[in-house]
N, C-alpha and C positions, 0 to 999 in steps of 0.2 A: 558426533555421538547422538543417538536415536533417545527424540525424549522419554521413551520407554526403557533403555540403559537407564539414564539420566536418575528417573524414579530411584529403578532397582538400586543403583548403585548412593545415589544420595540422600536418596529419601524425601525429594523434593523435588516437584515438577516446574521446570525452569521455564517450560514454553510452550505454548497449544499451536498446532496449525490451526489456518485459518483460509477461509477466501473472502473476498468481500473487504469493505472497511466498515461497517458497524461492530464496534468489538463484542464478544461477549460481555455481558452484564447490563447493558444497555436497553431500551428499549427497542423492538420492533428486530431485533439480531437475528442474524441467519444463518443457520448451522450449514459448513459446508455439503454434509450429505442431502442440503436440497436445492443446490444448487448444480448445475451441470458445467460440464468442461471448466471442470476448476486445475490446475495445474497440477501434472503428474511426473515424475524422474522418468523419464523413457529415450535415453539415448539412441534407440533403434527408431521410435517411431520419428523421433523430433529429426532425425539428418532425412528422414521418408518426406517429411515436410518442407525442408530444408530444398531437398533436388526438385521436389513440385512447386515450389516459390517462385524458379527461376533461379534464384541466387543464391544456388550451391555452388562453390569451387572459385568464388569471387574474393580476392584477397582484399582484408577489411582490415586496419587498424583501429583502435578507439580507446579511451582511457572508461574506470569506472572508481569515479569520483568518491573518496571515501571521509567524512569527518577527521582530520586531524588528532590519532591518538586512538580513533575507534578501532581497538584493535578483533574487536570479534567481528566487526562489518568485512574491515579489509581482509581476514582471514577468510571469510564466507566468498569475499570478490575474488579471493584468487582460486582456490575448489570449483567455483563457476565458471572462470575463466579457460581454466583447463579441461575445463568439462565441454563449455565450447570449440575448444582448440581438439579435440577429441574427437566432436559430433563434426565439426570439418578446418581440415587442418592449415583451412589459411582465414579464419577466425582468429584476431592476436587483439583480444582484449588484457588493458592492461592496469590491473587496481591502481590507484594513486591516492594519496593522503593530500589533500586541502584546507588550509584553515577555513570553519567554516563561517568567519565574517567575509571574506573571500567567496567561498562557493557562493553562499545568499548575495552575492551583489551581482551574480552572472544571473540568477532569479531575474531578466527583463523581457517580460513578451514577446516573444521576435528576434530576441537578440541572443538568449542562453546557448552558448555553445557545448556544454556538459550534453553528449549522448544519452550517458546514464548517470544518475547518482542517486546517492541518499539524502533522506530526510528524516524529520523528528516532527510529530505533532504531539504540540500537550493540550488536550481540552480544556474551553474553559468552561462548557457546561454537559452534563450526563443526558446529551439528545443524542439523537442516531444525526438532525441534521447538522448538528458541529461537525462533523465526520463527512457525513457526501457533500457540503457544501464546500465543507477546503478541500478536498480531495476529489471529488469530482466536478463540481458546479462548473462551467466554463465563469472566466474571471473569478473564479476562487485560487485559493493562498499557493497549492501547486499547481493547478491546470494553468494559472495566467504565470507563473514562473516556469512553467513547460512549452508554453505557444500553443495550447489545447485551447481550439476554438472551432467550432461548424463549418468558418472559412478553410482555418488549414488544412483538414481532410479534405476539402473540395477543390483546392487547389492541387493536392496530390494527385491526385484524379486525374485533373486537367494537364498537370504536367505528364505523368503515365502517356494520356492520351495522345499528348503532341509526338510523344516517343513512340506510340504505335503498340504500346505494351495495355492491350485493353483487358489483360487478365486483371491487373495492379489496379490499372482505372476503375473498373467494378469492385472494386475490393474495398479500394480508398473513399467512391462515391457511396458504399453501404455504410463505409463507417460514419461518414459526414450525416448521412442519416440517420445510426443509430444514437450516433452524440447528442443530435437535437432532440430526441426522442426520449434520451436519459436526462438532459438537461427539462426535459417535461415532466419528465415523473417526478426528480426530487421536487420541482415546486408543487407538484399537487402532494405528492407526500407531507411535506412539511406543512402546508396548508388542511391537510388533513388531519395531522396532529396538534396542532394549533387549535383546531376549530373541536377538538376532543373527540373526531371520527376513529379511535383507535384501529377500527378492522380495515379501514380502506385504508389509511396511512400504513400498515403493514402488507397490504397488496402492494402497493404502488415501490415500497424502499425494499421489497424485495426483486418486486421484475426490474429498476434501477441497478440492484446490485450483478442481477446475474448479467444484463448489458452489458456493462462496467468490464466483468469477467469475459465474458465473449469480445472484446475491445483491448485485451492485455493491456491495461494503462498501468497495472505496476505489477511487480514482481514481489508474488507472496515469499514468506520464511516464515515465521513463527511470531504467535502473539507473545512478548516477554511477562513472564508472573513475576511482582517486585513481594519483596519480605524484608520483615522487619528482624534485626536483632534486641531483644529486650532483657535487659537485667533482673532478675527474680522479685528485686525489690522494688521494680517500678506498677505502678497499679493504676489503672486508667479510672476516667474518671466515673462512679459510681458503680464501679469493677466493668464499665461496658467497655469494649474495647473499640467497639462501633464510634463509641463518641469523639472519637480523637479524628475518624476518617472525614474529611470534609470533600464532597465529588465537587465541588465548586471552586477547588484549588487544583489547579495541573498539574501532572509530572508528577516523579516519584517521590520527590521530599515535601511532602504534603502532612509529614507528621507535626500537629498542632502542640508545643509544649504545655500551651497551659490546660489540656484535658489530661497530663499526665500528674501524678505525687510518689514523690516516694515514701515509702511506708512497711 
């Protein structure tokens, strides 16, 4: 269902796209309409892409690893998976549920064998760099549990190369480039906002972001909007409701009891 149903029908907007990882609300964020070749549904174009890769009509199996329980993930993975089996029909991806003390111990540089999967990051602080340093920094929380390093794309490269496939070679040797180039910016970014450069810090985590995007390191869906149910009688503290929200506690249950009274 289309967060726009969603609205009409619920009265509550459950979820914003997005590209990028600086969420909205955050400083230095970047609205997808200024970013370029951000991800689009286009069946027709993506198999166009697909037969110019080379590796259209290559029979591929692979699981897509899902939280244990997550059942709107794994719903999401199977829609996608048939949406690949679709764009070409010897694509057999296959959602699977993992517990995820399990998943996080295949998290080893070099070693994770998970094609694809999910993840969860809860901030611990309201920067944009909590955000591109787990999520992109090479040796941050998922790139170094992905094998996302300068080396790996340069190796891809060179193995293409040996293979004789120097379309793939160039492809992988740009990306090894772009990697280090994004791994340059978030440090002068956050080095930028550190030092209180606010306007170069927001140059710098945007041309990062759209990198990033031009790199498909993950696959967007929707930023989730969390809400509260509250009883009539409960009254925040100094009627602010603001004062209960603490951005220096992660994750959704971040509701502080003692800013709340009943009254």
């Amino acid at each position: 269902m289309k967060c726009e149903v969603c609205r009409s029908f619920y009265h509550f907007n459950f979820g914003n796209y997005y590209c990028g990882v600086i969420i909205p609300g955050l400083p230095y964020y970047v609205p997808p309409s200024e970013l370029t070749e951000c991800p689009t549904f286009n069946l027709t174009y993506a198999k166009q892409l697909m037969e110019e890769s080379g590796f259209y009509n290559i029979t591929v199996n692979f699981p897509i690893v899902i939280f244990s329980g997550d059942l709107t993930d794994f719903t999401g993975a199977q829609m996608w998976s048939q949406l690949l089996n679709e764009m070409d029909p010897n694509i057999h991806a296959t959602p699977i549920y993992m517990p995820g003390s399990t998943m996080m111990s295949y998290w080893v540089p070099g070693l994770n064998g998970q094609p694809i999967f999910t993840g969860g990051w809860i901030a611990d602080f309201p920067l944009a760099s909590d955000f591109t340093n787990a999520m992109y920094l090479q040796g941050g929380f998922f790139p170094a549990g992905a094998g996302w390093n300068v080396s790996y794309f340069e190796n891809l490269s060179k193995y293409f190369a040996s293979k004789g496939n120097m379309t793939l070679a160039n492809i992988f040797a740009n990306e090894s480039k772009e990697y280090n180039e994004l791994n340059t910016l978030i440090e002068e970014a956050n080095n930028a906002a550190l030092s209180g450069n606010n306007n170069l810090a927001a140059v710098y985590y945007k041309e990062a972001e759209q990198i990033a995007v031009n790199l498909y390191l993950y696959v967007y869906t929707y930023q989730e909007n969390m809400y509260w149910i509250i009883k009539p009688y409960m009254i925040p503290y100094k009627n602010q409701i603001s004062y209960q929200e603490n951005p220096m506690i992660g994750g959704g249950g971040d509701s502080l009891f003692y800013w709340w009274f009943k009254g």
